[in-house]
C-alpha positions in Angstrom: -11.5 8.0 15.1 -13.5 6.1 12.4 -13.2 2.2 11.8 -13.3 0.5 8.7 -14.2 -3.0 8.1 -14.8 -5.1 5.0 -17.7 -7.7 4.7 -15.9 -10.5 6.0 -13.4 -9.6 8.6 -15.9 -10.0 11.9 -16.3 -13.5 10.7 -12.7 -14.6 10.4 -11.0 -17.4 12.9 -7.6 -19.3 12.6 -8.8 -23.1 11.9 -5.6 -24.1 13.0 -4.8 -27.4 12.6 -7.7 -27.8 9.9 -5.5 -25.0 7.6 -4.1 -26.6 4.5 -1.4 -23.8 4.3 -0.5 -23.4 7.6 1.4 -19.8 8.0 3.9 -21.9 10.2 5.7 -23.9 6.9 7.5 -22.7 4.4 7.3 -18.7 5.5 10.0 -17.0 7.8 9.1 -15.9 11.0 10.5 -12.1 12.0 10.2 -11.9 15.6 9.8 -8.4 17.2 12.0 -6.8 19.6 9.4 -6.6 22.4 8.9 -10.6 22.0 12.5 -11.5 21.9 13.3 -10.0 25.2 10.1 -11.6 26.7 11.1 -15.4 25.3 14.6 -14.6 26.8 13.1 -15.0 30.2 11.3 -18.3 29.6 12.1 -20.8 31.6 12.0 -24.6 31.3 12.5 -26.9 28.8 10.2 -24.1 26.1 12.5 -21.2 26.8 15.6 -23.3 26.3 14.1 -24.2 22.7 12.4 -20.4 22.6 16.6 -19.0 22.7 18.1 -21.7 20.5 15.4 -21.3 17.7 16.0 -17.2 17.6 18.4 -16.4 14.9 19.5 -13.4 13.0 19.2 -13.6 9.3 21.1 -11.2 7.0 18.8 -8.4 6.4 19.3 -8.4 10.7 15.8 -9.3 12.0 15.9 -11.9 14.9 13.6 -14.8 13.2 12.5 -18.6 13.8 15.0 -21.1 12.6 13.0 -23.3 10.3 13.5 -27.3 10.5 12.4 -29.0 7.6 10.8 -25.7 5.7 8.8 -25.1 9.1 8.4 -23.0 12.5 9.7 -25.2 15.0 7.1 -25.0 16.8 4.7 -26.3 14.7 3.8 -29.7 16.0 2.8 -33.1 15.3 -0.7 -32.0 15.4 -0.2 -28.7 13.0 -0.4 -26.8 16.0 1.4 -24.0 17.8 3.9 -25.1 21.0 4.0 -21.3 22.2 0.3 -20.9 22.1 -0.3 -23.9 23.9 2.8 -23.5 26.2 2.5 -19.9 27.0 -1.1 -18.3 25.7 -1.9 -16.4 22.4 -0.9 -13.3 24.1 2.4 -15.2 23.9 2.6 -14.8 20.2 5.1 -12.7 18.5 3.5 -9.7 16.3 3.7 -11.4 13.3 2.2 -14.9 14.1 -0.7 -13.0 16.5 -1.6 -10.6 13.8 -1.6 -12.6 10.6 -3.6 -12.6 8.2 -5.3 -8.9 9.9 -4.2 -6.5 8.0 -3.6 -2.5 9.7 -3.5 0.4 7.8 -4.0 3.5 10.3 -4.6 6.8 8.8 -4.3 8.9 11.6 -7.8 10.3 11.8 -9.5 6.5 10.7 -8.2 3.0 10.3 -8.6 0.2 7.9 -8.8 -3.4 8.8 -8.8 -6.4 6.5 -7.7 -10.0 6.5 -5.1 -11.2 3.7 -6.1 -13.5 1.0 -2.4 -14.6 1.5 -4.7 -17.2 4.6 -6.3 -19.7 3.0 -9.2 -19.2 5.3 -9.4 -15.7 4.7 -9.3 -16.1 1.0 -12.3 -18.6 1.2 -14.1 -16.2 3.3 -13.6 -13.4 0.6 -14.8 -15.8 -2.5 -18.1 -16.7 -0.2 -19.0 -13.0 -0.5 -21.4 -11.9 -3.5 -20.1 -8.6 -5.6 -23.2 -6.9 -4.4 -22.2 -7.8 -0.4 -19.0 -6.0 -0.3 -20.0 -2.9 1.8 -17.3 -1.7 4.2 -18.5 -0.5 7.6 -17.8 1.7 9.9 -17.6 2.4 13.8 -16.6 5.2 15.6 -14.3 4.4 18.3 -12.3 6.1 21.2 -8.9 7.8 20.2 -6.6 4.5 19.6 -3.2 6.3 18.2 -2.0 9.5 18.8 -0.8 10.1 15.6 -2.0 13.3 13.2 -3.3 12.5 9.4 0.0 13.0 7.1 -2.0 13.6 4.0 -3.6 16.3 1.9 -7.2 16.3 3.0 -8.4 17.1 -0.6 -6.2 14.6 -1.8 -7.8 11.7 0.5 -11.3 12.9 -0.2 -10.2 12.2 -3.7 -9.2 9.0 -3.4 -11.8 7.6 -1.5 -14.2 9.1 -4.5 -12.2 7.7 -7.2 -12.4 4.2 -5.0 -16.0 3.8 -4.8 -16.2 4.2 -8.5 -13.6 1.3 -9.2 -15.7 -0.5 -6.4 -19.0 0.6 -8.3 -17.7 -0.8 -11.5 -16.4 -4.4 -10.1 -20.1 -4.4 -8.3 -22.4 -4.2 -11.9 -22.6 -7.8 -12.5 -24.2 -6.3 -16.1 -20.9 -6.3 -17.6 -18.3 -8.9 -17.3 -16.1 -8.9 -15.0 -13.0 -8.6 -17.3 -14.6 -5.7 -19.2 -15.1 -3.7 -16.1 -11.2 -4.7 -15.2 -10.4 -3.1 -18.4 -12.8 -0.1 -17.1 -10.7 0.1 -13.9 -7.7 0.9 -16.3 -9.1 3.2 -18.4 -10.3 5.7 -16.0 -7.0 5.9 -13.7 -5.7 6.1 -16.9 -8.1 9.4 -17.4 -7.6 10.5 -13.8 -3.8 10.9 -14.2 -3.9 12.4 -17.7 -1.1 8.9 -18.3 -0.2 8.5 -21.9 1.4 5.7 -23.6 2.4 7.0 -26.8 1.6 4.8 -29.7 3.1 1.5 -28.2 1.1 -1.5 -29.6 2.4 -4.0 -26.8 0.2 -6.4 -25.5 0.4 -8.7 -22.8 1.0 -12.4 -23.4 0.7 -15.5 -21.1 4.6 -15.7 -22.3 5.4 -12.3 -20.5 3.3 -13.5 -17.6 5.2 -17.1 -16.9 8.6 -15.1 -17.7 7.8 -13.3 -14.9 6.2 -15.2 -12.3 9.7 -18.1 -13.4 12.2 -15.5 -12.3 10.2 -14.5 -8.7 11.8 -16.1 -5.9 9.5 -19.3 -4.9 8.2 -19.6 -1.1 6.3 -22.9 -1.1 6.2 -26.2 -2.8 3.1 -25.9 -4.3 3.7 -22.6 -6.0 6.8 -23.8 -7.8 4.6 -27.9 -8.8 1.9 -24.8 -10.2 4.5 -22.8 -12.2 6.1 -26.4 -13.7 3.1 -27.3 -14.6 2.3 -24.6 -16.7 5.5 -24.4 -18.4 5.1 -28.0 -19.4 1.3 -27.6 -21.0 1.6 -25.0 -23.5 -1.6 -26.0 -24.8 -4.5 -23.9 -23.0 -8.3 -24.2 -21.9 -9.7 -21.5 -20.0 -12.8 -23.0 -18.2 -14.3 -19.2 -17.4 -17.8 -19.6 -16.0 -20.2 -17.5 -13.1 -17.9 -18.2 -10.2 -14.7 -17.1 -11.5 -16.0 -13.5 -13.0 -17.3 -13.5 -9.2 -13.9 -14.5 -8.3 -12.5 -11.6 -10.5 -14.7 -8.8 -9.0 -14.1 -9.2 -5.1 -10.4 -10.2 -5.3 -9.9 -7.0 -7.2 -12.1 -5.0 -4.6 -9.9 -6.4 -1.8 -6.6 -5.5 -3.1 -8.1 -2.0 -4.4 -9.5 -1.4 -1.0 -5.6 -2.5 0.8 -3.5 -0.6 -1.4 -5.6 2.4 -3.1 -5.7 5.1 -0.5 -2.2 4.9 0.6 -1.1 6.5 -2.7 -2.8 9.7 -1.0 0.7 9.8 0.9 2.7 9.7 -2.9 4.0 13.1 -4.6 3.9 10.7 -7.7 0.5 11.8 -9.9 0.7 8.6 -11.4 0.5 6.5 -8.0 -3.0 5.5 -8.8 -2.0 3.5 -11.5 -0.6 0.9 -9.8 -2.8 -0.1 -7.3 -5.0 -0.5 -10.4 -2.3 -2.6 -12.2 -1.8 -4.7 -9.2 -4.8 -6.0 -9.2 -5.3 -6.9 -13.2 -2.2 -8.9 -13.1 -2.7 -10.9 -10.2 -6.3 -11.5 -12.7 -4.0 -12.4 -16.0 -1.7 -14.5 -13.3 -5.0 -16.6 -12.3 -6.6 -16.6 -15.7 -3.0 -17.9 -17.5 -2.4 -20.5 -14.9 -5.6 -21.6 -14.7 -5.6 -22.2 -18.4 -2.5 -24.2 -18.7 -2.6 -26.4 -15.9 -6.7 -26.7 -16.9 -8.4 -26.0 -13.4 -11.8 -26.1 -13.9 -12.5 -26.6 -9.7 -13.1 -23.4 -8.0 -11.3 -24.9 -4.9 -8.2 -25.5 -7.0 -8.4 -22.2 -8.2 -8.9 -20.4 -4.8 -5.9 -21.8 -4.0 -4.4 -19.7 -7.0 -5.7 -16.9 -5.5 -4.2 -17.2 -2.4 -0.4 -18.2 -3.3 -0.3 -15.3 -5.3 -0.4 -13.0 -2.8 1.6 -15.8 -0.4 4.2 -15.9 -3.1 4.4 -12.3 -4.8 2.8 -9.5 -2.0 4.2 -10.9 1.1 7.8 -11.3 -0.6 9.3 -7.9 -0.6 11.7 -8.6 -3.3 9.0 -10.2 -5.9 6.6 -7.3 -5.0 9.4 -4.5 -5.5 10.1 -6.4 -8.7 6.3 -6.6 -10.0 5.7 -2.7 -9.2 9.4 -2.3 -11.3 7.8 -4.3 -14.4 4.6 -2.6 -14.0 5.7 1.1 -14.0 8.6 0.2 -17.0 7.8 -2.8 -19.1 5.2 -1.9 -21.6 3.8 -5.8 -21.8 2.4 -4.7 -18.7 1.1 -1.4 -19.0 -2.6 -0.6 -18.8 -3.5 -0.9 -22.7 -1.1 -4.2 -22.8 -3.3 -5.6 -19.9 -6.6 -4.3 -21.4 -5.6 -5.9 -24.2 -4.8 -9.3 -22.9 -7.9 -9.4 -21.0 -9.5 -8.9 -24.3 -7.6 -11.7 -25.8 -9.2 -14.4 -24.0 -12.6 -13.2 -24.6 -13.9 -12.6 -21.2 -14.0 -8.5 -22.4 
């Protein structure tokens, strides 16, 4: 068993209180099975509020009851009752885990922690292009589990993956050119044609779509208003934002591009791809209408995308709908936005 870590993983640690987007507000809660039954035997004045805080929702997972858009066990001093009360081991899965992120493979595994954290996502942006070198460590047998995928096929993908990775890496090129790059060669791999459609993608079809997305957090929705209401734009694209570009696009390519070894689909490799160039034409158009020219203020893009549209299952289905359908947001209509605003 072989595991995989990106640059930055060894070096992440909840700051806790010190977070400025707790995971505790404005996010729902799913407790695991496992965890229910051991808060039912609580006792004390914890396990009284441990049983009257579990709920079922209507999709049927047993979940926090938020008060006031938060876990109610966040305190007074953005800090966790349970952990204190009862030990991190304590933790449901989901609040111990996050922001780690486990893809097992069978035969190897794949770590990573979520730009969706605000801490995590600083830790990525700290990297240099150049510094994102996944290692490896062989390990004893962890799962018992057999590899469900074509061998050849995973080989292939892990090849075609260290060439997207190669491309975001050459700082020679700009980073939205090499984006562009990305596309064009899935676009080769799969043999994908788009006929003779001329669409391109606008900053109109991007706010269209992020406007009808469920909203998660207050500051997501003050970020969308505010772009609606400026339709005037100034994109402020300098060093640290094409450095932004590269190793945000790394990460999510390096989450999501091997599991489409498991798809029948020849054209799976597009959207991992995809993914990734509009969450870049989702920074770069917000960016330019609200005018962030602060790197911190623009991290914090970063991260409420993937808050807002990857960990909402309903907004993600959606995206990966538009992406695979609507032809504003096909490969050549994002190639050709990104070459729109000048940064190809």
């Amino acid at each position: 068993m072989r595991e995989i870590y990106p640059p930055h993983y060894a070096a992440f640690h909840c700051i806790a209180g010190a977070c400025p987007d707790s995971c505790c507000k404005e996010w729902e809660i799913v407790v695991d099975a496992e965890s229910v039954e051991k808060y039912q035997m609580v006792s004390g004045e914890l396990g009284n509020r441990l049983r009257q805080a579990m709920i079922t929702d209507a999709d049927g997972d047993v979940i926090f009851q938020e008060r006031e858009k938060r876990c109610p066990f966040w305190n007074a001093q953005q800090l966790c009752d349970i952990h204190g009360g009862l030990g991190e081991a304590a933790l449901c899965e989901t609040c111990r885990q996050f922001p780690r992120v486990t893809q097992d493979y069978g035969d190897f595994i794949e770590y990573d922690i979520s730009p969706a954290c605000p801490e995590a996502a600083r830790l990525l942006m700290e990297l240099t292009p150049e510094q994102w070198l996944l290692s490896e460590n062989d390990c004893p047998e962890v799962t018992g589990s057999f590899p469900e995928y074509d061998g050849k096929i995973m080989q292939q993908r892990k090849d075609q993956r260290r060439i997207l990775f190669a491309c975001l890496q050459d700082t020679s090129v700009p980073a939205l050119k090499q984006i562009s790059h990305c596309l064009e060669l899935v676009t080769q791999w799969t043999d994908f044609s788009e006929g003779t459609s001329d669409a391109i993608c606008t900053e109109d079809d991007i706010l269209s779509f992020l406007n009808g997305c469920e909203v998660l957090t207050e500051d997501w929705k003050m970020i969308l208003t505010r772009a609606r209401e400026n339709p005037e734009v100034s994109l402020f694209y300098d060093a640290a934002l094409d450095k932004e570009i590269r190793l945000f696009g790394m990460d999510m390519l390096y989450r999501y591009y091997l599991r489409t070894a498991y798809s029948d689909d020849p054209f799976a490799i597009l959207l991992p791809v995809q993914l990734a160039a509009f969450a870049v034409c989702t920074v770069l158009t917000l960016t330019a209408h609200i005018k962030i020219q602060d790197e911190e203020q623009r991290l914090r893009i970063w991260q409420l995308f993937v808050k807002e549209i990857e960990y909402d299952g309903d907004n993600l289905e959606e995206l990966e709908w538009q992406l695979e359908t609507n032809a504003a947001f096909s490969p050549a209509a994002l190639c050709a936005y990104f070459e729109s605003v000048g940064g190809a």
